[in-house]
N, C-alpha and C positions, 0 to 999 in steps of 0.2 A: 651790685645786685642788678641795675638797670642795665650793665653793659651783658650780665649771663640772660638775661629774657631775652634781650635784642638777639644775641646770639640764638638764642632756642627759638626764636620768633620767626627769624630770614629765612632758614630752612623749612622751616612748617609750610611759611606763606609761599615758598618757590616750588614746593611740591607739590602742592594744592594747588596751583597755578598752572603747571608743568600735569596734573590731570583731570582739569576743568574740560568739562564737554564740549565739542570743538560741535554747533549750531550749522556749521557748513556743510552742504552736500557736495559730494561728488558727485559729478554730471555722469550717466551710465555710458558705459565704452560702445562702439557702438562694434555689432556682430561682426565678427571675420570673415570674410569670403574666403577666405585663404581654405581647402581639401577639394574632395572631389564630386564635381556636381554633373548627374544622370538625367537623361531626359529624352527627348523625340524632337524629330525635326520633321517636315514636312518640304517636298518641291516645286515651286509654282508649274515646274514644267513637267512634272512626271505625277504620273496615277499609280503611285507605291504605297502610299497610307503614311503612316507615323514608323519614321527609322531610328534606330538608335543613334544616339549623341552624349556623349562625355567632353568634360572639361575638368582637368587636373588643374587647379589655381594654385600655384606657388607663392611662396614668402614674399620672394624677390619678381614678382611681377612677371614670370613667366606661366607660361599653359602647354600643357599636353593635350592634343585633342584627339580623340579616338570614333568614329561615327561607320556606322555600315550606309555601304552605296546602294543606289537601286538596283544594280547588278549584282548584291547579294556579296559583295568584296569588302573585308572591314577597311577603313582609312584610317592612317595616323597623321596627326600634323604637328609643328610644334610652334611657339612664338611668344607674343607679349598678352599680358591683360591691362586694363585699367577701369575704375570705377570714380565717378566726381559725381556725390551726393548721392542719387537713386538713377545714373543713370552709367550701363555696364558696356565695354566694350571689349573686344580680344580682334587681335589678327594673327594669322596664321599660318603659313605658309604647310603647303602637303608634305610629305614625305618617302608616299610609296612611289616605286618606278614606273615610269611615264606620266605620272602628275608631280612629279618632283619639284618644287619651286615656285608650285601653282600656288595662289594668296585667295585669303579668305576670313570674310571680316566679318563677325555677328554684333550686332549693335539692339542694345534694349534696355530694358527698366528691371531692376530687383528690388522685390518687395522683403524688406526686412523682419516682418512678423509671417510670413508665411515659408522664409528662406526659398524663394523663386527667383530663376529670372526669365523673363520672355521676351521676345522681339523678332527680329530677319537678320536672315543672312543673306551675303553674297558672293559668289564668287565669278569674276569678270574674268577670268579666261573661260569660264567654261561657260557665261553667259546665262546663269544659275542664281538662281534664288529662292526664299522661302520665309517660313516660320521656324520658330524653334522656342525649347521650353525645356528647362531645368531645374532638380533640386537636390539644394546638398545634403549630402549623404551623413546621416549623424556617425 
């Protein structure tokens, strides 16, 4: 009789066990950068106002970068991203002919409850730089 309790006992107690409330949180994941973030950029050296600016953020730490010039030309670029804690970076190199190979690096802060990020750009061939400001696109 004492060996069928035990027996009826081990499995009661392992199951019961097996779905006891687990007191541990999971730490929250933190937001993706990973799609496509829209925004404006601005030129220290030109009086064009606010232009458009895209950033395609890939899985695999690439970007697509799409921006209209002050010459009313849109631009494409392509290259790397990286982000370390809240602070974001991409470089770029252009794509269209006659800036082909031209490099171009936005460096700034993204705020993760607002899904921003802002900072400067530059590009040293062309001796260019500015502001810029984007947000991801739900």
């Amino acid at each position: 009789m004492k060996k069928l309790l035990f027996c009826l006992a081990l499995p009661t107690s392992l199951f019961m066990y097996a779905c006891s409330k687990d007191n541990a949180t999971t730490p929250a994941k933190p937001p993706s950068l990973v799609g496509l973030w829209v925004g404006t950029y601005t030129a220290d050296n030109e009086n064009v106002g606010n232009l458009y600016e895209s950033f395609d953020l890939k899985a695999d730490s690439t970007v697509q970068v799409q921006s209209q010039g002050a010459d009313g030309n849109t631009y494409y670029g392509s290259g790397t991203w990286s982000v370390s804690g809240t602070s974001f970076t991409t470089t770029y190199t252009e794509n269209n002919l006659g800036n082909a190979g031209k490099p171009a690096t936005f460096t700034g802060a993204w705020n993760a409850s607002t899904m921003q990020i802002s900072g400067n750009w530059q590009t040293p061939t062309h001796d260019a730089s500015g502001a810029f400001e984007v947000t991801l696109v739900p």
